[in-house]
N, C-alpha and C positions, 0 to 999 in steps of 0.2 A: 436572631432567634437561633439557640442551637437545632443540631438536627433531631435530636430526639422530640424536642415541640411541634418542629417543623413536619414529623412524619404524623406527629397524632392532631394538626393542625390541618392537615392537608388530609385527611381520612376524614377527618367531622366534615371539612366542606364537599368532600364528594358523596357521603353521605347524606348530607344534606340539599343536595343537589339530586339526589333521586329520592327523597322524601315527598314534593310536591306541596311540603308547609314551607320549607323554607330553602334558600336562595344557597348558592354554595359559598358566598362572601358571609352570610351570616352562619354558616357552619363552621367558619374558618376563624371566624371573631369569636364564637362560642367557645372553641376550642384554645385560641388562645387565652379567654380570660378564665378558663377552666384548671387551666395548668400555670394562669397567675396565685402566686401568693397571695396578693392582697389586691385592692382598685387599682384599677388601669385608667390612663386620661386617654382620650378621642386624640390626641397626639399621637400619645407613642402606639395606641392601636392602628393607624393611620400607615407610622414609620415603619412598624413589622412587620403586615399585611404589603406594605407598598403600594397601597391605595387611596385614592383622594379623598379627601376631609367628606367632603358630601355623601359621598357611596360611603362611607362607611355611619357616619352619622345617621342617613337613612336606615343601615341593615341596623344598626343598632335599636331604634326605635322601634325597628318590628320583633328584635328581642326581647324587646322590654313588652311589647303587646302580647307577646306567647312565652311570659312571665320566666324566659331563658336567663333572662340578665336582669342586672337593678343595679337602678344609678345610686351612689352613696356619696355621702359630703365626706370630702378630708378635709378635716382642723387644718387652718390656714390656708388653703388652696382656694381659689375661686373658678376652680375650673370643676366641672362633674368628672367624677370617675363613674369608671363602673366594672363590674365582678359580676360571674354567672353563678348560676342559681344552683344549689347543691340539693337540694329535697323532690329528688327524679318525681316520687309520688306524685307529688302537687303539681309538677308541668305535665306530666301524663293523663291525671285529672284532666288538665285547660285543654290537652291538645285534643283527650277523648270527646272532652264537651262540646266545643267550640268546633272542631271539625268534622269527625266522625258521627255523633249525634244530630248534627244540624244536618249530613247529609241522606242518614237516616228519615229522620223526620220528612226532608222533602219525597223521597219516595213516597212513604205511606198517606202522605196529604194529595199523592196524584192518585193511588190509586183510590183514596176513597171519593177523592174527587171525580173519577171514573166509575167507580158504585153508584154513585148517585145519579151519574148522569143518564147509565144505565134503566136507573131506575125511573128517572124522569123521561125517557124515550117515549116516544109516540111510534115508534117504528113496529109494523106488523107484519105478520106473513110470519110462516113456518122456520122460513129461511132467515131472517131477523131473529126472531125466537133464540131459535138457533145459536145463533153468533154471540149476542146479547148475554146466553147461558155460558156459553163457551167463557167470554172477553171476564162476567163476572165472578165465575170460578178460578180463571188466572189471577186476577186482581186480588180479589180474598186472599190466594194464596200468597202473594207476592206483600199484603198489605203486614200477615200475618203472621211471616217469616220476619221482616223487619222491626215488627212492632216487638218479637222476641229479643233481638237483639241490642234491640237501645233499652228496653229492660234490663238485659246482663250485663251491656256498657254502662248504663245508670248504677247499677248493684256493683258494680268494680269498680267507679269511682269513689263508692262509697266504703268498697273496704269490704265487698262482701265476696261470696265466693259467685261464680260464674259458671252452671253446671248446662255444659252444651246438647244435652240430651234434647230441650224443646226444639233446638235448631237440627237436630237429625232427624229427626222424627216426619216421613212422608205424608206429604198431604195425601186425603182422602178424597177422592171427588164419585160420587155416583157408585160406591162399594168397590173401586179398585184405587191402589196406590198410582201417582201421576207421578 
């Protein structure tokens, strides 16, 4: 690999190695089949990375799962190649959906899972009261902040604009901002 590949081969995998989606060997295979011409086979990605058939066939298929890469047929060959994915939009979609969305979602499923349980308490006395108002005005707000956000990551996948205003905007609790 010359060096010019090699410096932007070796920036995708450290890149990628502090993204927390993906691994720094599949940053480094991204990036060489980014700056490939045409499909690459699991060999010669193997010979230029300098890494073994299996590590690299694994990272490859979790390319393929966060839709980075796609195996293609070459006429005559019987081996898969494979080339990365050029339409950023459409991975940015899978990666909004699929990671960022999903971790969304589970906050708001605890807090409202927390509302309710709230709500189903048996717990009394001033002092419970209390707590109980407290834990569900947190919750609210926390449920509510994020139910904004995978609304505006739902509308940016889709191509729409994303106007940050409902996510600055302080909660209100008891007529003063928290």
């Amino acid at each position: 690999m010359d060096g010019i590949t090699a410096l932007f081969v070796e920036g995708m995998g450290a890149a990628a190695a502090t993204s927390r989606i993906l691994t720094q060997l599949q940053g480094r295979i991204f990036g060489l089949l980014y700056l490939s011409p045409g499909p690459v086979t699991l060999d010669a990605l193997t010979d230029e990375l300098q890494q073994s058939k299996s590590n690299v066939s694994v990272s490859v298929r979790g390319l393929i799962d966060w839709q980075l890469v796609r195996r293609v047929r070459v006429p005559g060959s019987r081996k898969d190649h494979y080339e990365a994915a050029t339409d950023f939009w459409r991975v940015m979609q899978e990666i909004m959906e699929r990671r960022f969305r999903w971790n969304l979602r589970q906050v708001v499923a605890a807090a409202e899972e927390t509302g309710q349980a709230i709500a189903a308490s048996t717990a009394r006395g001033a002092g419970a009261t209390e707590r109980a108002d407290f834990i569900a005005g947190r919750v609210t707000i926390i449920r509510d902040f994020f139910i904004a956000v995978d609304a505006g990551l739902g509308g940016f996948t889709r191509g729409e604009a994303f106007a940050p205003q409902p996510l600055q905007r302080p909660a209100v609790r008891r007529g003063r901002a928290t």
